[in-house]
NUMI-692439 format. One record per residue (C-alpha): residue in one letter; y, x, z. Coordinates in steps of 0.02 Angstrom, whole numbers, plus 50000, padded with zeros to 5 digits. Layout:
<atoms>
AYXZ;...
</atoms>
This chain:
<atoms>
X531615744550636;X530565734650779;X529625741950892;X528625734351034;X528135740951209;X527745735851393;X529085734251531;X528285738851681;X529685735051820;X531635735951855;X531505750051936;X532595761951768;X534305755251708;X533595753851536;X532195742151607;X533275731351685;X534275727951534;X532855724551442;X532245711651565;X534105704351585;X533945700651388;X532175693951412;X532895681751540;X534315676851439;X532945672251271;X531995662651416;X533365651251480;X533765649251291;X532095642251248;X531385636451383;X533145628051464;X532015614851544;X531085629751648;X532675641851671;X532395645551847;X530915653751816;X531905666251735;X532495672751899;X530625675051939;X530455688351796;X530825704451907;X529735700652043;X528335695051950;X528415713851877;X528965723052034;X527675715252152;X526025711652039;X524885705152168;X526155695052270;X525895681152170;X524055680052159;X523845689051957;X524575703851872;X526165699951749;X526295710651573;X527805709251497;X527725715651309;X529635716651214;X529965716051035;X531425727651036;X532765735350874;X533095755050884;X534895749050947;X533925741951114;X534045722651071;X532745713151141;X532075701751001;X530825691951091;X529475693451231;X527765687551292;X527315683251467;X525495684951503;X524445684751692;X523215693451709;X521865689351831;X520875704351888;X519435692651966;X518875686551816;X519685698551708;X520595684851614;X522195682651550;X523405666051538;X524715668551388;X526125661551477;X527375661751393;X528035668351198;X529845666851146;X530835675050997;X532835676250991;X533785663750870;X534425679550784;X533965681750605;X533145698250628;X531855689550746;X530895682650600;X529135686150591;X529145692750764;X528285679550860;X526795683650762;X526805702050789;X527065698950989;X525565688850987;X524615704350888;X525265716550987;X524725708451156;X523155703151098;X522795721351058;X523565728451234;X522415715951315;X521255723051217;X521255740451282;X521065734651460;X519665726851389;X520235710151433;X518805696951423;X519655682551359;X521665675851354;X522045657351384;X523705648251335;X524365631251347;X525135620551227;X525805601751229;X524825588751125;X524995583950963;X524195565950982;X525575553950940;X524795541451054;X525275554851230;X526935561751143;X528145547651072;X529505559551040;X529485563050866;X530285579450870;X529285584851025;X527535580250939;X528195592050752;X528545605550888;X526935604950972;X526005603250793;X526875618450732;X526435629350915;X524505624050864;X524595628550693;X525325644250741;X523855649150862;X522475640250722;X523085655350608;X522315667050724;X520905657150750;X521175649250935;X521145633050942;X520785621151120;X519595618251227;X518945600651218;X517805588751311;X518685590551487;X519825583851603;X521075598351576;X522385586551516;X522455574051662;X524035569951684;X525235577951842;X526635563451851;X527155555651712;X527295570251594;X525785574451488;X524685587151530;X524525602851408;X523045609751311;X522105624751346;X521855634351218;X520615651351217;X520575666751131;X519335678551143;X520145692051075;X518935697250950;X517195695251046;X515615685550961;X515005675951098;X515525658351128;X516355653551304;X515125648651423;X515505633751544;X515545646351701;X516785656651638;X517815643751592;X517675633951782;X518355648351849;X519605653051742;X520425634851761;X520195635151935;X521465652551937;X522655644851819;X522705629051922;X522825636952083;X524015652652046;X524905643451949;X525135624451994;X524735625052176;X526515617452234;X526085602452098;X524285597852120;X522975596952265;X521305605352291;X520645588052230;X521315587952075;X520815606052035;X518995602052086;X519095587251955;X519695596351827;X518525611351841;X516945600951883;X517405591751702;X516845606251598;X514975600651562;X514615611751378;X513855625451394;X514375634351286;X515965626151302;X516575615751155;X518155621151048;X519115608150926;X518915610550764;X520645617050664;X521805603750599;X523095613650533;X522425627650449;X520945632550319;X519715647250377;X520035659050227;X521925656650305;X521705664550464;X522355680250492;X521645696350533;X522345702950683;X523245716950710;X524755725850775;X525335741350676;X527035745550770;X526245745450953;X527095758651031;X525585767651152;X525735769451320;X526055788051335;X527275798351268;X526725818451222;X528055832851164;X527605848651114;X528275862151013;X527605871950862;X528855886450924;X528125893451047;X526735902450959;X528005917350924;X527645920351101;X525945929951081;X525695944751203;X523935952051134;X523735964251273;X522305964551355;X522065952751502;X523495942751454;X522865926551457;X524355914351423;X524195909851252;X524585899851091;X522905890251086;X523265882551244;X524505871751151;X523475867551012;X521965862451108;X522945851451235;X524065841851073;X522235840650972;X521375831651129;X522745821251201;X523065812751010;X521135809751020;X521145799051161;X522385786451061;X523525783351237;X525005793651154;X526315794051022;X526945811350988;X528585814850987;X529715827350927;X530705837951020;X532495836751029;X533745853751086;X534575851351212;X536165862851289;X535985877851368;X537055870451510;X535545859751582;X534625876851612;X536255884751707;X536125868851820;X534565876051884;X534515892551856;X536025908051908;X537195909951747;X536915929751755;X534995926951745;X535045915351605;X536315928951510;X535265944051546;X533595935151483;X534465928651327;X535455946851286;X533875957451327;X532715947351232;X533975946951081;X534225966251101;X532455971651092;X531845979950943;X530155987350970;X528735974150952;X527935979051068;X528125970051249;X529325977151388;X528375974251556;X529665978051719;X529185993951825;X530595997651914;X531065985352070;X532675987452151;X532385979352309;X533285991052428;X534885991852318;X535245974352236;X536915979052216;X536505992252093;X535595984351941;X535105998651825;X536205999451666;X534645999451533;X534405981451489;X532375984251486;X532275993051664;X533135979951725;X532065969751694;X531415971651879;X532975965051968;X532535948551888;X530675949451904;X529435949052032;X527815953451970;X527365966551817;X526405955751706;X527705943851639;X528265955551500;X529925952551383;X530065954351204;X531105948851067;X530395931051072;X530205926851246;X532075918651273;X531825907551109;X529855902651173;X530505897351326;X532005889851279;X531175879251158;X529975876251328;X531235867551405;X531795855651244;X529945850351261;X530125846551473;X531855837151438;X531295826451289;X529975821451396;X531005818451534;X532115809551387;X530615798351334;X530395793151530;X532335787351548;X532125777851384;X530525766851489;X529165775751447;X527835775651580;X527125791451565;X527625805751436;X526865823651447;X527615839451403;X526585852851333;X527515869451410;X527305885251321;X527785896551418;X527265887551580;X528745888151725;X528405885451906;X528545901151953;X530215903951889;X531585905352012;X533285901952020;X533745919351986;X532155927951949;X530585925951811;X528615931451820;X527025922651821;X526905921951633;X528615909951682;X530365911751602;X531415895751628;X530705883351759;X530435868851649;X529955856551780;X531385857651890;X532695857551731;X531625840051686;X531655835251870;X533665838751893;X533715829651711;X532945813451798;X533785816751982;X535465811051926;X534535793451882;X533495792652059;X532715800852178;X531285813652125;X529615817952174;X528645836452102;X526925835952130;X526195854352089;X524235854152071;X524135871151981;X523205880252088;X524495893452118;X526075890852224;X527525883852118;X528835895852208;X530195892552070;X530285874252114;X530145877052308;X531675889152302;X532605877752165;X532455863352300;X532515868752459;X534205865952528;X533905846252432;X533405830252492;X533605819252337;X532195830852255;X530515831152372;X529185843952324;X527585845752364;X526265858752331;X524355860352334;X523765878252294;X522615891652337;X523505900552519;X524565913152470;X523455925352594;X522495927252437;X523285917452280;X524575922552157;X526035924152216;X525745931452380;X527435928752475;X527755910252445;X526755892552471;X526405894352683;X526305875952760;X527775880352882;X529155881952740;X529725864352752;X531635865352677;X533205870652755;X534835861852779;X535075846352704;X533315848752633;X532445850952797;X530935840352781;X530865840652601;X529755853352551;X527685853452583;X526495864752574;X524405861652560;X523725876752550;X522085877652511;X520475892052572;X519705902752454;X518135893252439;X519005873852444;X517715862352366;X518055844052288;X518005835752461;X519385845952532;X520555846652385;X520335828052352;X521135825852559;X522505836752524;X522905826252347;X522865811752454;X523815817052582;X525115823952437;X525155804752374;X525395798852527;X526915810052553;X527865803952403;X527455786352446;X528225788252583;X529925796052518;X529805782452381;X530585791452214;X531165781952072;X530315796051966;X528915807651981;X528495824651906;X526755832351885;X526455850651862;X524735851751798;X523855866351803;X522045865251758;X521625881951829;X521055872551991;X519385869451876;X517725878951881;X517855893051777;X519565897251753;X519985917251758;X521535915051877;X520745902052015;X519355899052133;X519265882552160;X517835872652066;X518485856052026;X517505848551894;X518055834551757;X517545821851863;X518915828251998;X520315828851888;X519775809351847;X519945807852022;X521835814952028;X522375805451893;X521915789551976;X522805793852132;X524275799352000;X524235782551899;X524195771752085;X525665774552128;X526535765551990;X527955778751944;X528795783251816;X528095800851779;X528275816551674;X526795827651667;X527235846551628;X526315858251582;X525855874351690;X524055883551695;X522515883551628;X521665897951546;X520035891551492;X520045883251329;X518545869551375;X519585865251531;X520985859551455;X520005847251348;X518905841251473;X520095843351605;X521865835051520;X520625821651448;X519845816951628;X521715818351690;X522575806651583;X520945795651569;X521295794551739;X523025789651763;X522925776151609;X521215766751691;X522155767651867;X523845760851775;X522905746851710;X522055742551865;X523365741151979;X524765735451857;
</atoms>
């Protein structure tokens, strides 16, 4: 099985063996431009260093073998794109995939609504190429691109020589659009593909020749040689793996407290999964189980073992909500599994019952699959938590929270890279603070309504920083009671700026959309348009992410709200990669 998907950097360990294969296909078929291989993780890593951006799309087998590639640059002024370059292996398996490479970036072009892609091919007039095998090679490149209907651009000066070599063809695509190619769009894409591109080779004289050549209007293409027009091919590209990853879980609906007030329930799920697939930006993906031991890593073994045995031993369906807090005698935990429920708790409206443990067990299969689908090179995958988590500690529950599926994810990724959590719920994520805050491989920062008046009362002040080795580590943005747009867009800023500057290799997102207008549990008003404005900052920064799941209460904010989000992050991906 092939599947094909976008290699955004070097930055994981699978990335850079999938760019270390792509290399060695490139110095296999293109021996006479090998160096340019060594060019391949820079081009990614640093997209405007060079003048355009650089996709690189993989053909890859479920084993991880690299299959073939395409090279394309994209240049943001014009928003134009040059096909660079498209290679397959030698392997048998690699058959047919040349094709699909060229469908499947045509159609990623296509949703970043790409204007037009250019390529460039050698002649195939016998009276330029003399090399007999050269010219059949450069027929059969043309014949391949007349099956999709591209063909080149003729009637200019494009092929004027550099040296003695011939000059290539350019060839245009306009990736599905009506309208022909008028002569100004086609100046100034040859002057970008001539001046990004073959600066070190050619003057400013010969550029200005070249474009100035292009008279039609609209520009003239050469008729096909090589193929019939009931041969072409319609395009497409059924195995393009989407951009975004999402994980949920049908299991946690036997969590369903129907107590008045209770607000943390199954629809949540249902109406986050339904609008997410409707964007078309993710594939869905099943969760896996993971081993309990990845919870114990994060949270105290006794805790995890008293949840599990308590939940297990419960036989009344109706919900056991702690009472009894012994705070002034923590070394005496009450004998009854139920009242002790309040040595492990710190509020009295996260209530147990028989189903809790498995709900939020199966929570955190859904945060490490995610985390899963991020090691594996995915740029973004979101986890759709139910029951939410940030408020879980390392030894304690409450806040509707069980297990702290974030900080298992982010202690999942941590032993890969450095880690940034952003929380944007708009209540303090106290579970993560107190996972992390003797660490400085994990940063964490919070924006959240001031603990003065927000949920949960004793945790999320701006002077708890970190202690020890974590020192530093730890932020804090809290927000007033009556924090508009303006003021919560500076503190998301100043949160971005923060993890910029500690530079993870991943980042985790705890979205909560009860920071929207509307929402029973909040009182800040943020609107759609806001949460567009967060993802952007989100999708700038270029990082590997994982998105989990906290808050939210009202049903129309999570669609418009997760919709404006990822929106977001996906139009500011595109823009700046």
């Amino acid at each position: 099985m092939i599947h094909f998907l976008r290699v955004h950097g070097t930055i994981l360990p699978i990335d850079r063996q999938r760019v270390e294969q792509v290399q060695g296909i490139f110095r296999q078929r293109f021996g006479a431009a090998a160096d340019y291989a060594e060019k391949i993780p820079d081009l990614l890593n640093q997209p405007f260093k060079f003048g355009y951006n650089t996709i690189l799309m993989v053909s890859e087998t479920h084993l991880g073998n690299v299959t073939g590639f395409s090279l394309v640059l994209v240049f943001p002024e014009i928003n134009s794109a040059l096909l660079d370059f498209l290679a397959v292996g030698a392997e048998k398996h690699s058959r047919g995939i040349g094709g699909a490479l060229y469908e499947v970036t045509r159609e990623y072009l296509q949703q970043l609504r790409v204007r037009a892609m250019y390529m460039e091919v050698l002649p195939d007039d016998p009276a330029v190429v003399r090399d007999a095998r050269l010219l059949r090679e450069n027929r059969r490149r043309l014949k391949f691109y007349e099956g999709y209907g591209v063909v080149p651009i003729i009637g200019t000066e494009y092929e004027t020589p550099i040296g003695d070599s011939p000059a290539p063809y350019l060839l245009f695509d306009g990736l599905g659009r009506k309208e022909p190619l008028k002569r100004s769009e086609c100046r100034a894409a040859m002057r970008l593909i001539l001046q990004r591109k073959y600066s070190h080779l050619v003057g400013p004289e010969y550029i200005e020749h070249v474009v100035e050549s292009v008279i039609d209007n609209p520009v003239k293409l050469r008729e096909p040689r090589y193929t019939k027009a009931e041969e072409i091919k319609p395009v497409y590209a059924p195995r393009m793996q989407k951009p975004f990853a999402l994980v949920s879980s049908a299991g946690h609906s036997v969590h369903h407290v129907r107590d008045r007030g209770y607000v943390e329930r199954p629809a949540r799920v249902g109406v986050l999964r339904e609008t997410m697939l409707k964007t078309g930006l993710f594939n869905e993906v099943q969760a896996s189980h993971f081993r309990e031991a990845e919870i114990r890593k994060v949270h105290a073994g006794d805790f995890v073992t008293y949840l599990k045995n308590v939940c297990e031993k419960l036989e009344t369906t109706r919900p056991v909500y702690p009472y009894v807090f012994p705070i002034r005698r923590p070394e005496r935990r009450p004998k009854d599994l139920a009242v002790r429920a309040g040595y492990y708790c710190i509020d009295t409206f996260t209530p147990l019952d028989r189903n809790a443990y498995a709900a939020a067990r199966g929570a955190v299969d859904v945060a490490l699959t995610a985390a899963q689908e991020v090691l594996r090179g995915r740029i973004l995958a979101y986890a759709v938590c139910r029951p939410p988590g940030h408020h879980a500690e390392r030894r304690v529950f409450g806040g509707f929270c069980y297990f702290n599926n974030a900080a298992i994810a982010a202690e999942f990724l941590s032993a890969h890279g450095k880690v940034a959590v952003l929380d944007i719920d708009f209540h303090h994520g106290n579970g993560t603070q107190d996972i992390f805050y003797e660490r400085a491989d994990v940063f964490t920062v919070s924006i959240h309504g001031h603990p003065n008046f927000a949920y949960p009362y004793f945790s999320g002040f701006a002077d708890e920083t970190g202690v020890g080795a974590g020192k530093g580590f730890n932020r804090n943005l809290p927000l007033p009671e009556d924090a508009d747009e303006l003021m919560y867009m500076r503190a998301a800023e100043k949160a971005l700026h923060l993890i910029e500057r500690f530079g993870p290799v991943f980042l985790v997102v705890c979205a909560g959309f009860d920071i929207m207008k509307g929402d029973p549990t909040g009182s800040v008003s943020l609107t759609a348009r806001s949460m567009q404005r967060i993802g952007s900052l989100i999708g700038k920064l270029r990082l590997p992410t994982l998105v989990v799941q906290e808050g939210g209460y009202n049903l129309r904010n999570l669609k418009t709200g997760s919709a404006a989000l990822f929106g977001g992050i996906a139009e500011s991906l595109h823009k700046w990669s």
